[in-house]
C-alpha positions in Angstrom: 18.2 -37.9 17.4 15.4 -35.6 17.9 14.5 -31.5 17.3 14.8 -29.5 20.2 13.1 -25.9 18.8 14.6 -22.9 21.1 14.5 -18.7 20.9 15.7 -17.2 18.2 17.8 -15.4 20.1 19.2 -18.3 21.5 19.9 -19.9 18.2 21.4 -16.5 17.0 24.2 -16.6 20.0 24.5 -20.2 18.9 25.3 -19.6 15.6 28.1 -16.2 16.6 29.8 -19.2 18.8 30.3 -21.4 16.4 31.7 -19.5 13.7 34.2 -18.5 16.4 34.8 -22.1 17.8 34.5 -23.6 14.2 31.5 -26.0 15.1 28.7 -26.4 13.2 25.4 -24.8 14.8 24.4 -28.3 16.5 27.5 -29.6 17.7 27.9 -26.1 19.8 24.2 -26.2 20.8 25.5 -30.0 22.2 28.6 -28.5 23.5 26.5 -26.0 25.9 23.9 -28.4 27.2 26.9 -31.4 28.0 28.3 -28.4 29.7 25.4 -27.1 31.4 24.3 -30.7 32.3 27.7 -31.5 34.0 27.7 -27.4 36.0 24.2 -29.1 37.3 25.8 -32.3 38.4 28.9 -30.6 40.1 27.7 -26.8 40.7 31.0 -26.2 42.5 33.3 -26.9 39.5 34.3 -24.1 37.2 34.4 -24.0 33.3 37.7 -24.9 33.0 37.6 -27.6 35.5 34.6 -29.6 34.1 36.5 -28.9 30.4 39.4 -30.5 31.9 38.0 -33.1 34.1 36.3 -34.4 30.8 40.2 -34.2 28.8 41.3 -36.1 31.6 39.0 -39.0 31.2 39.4 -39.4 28.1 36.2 -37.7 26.5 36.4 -36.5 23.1 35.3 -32.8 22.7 32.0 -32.1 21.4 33.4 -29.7 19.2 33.6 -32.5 16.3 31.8 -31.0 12.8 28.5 -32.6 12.4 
């Protein structure tokens, strides 16, 4: 585990989301970069198809409370 510092602003956005996706601060922060990291690796997927590409193998959401 490590400390990744970013903006404010950032961290601010971070914090709305999770309140509305009941995550904690960190396990939405996770949630965006596994999602940005897999739009990198396949930039012709959509949202929804990376969300349910991940269902389908069997990975547990991010969204667990840390």
């Amino acid at each position: 585990m490590g400390i990744v510092k970013i903006d404010d602003g950032l961290h601010e956005e971070a914090r709305k989301a999770s309140a509305v996706m009941c995550r904690s601060i960190n396990a939405q922060a996770e949630f965006w970069m596994k999602i940005g990291m897999l739009a990198e690796a396949h930039p012709t997927l959509s949202f929804n198809a990376i969300v349910a590409a991940q269902r389908a193998a069997g990975h547990a959401p991010v969204a667990a409370a840390a």
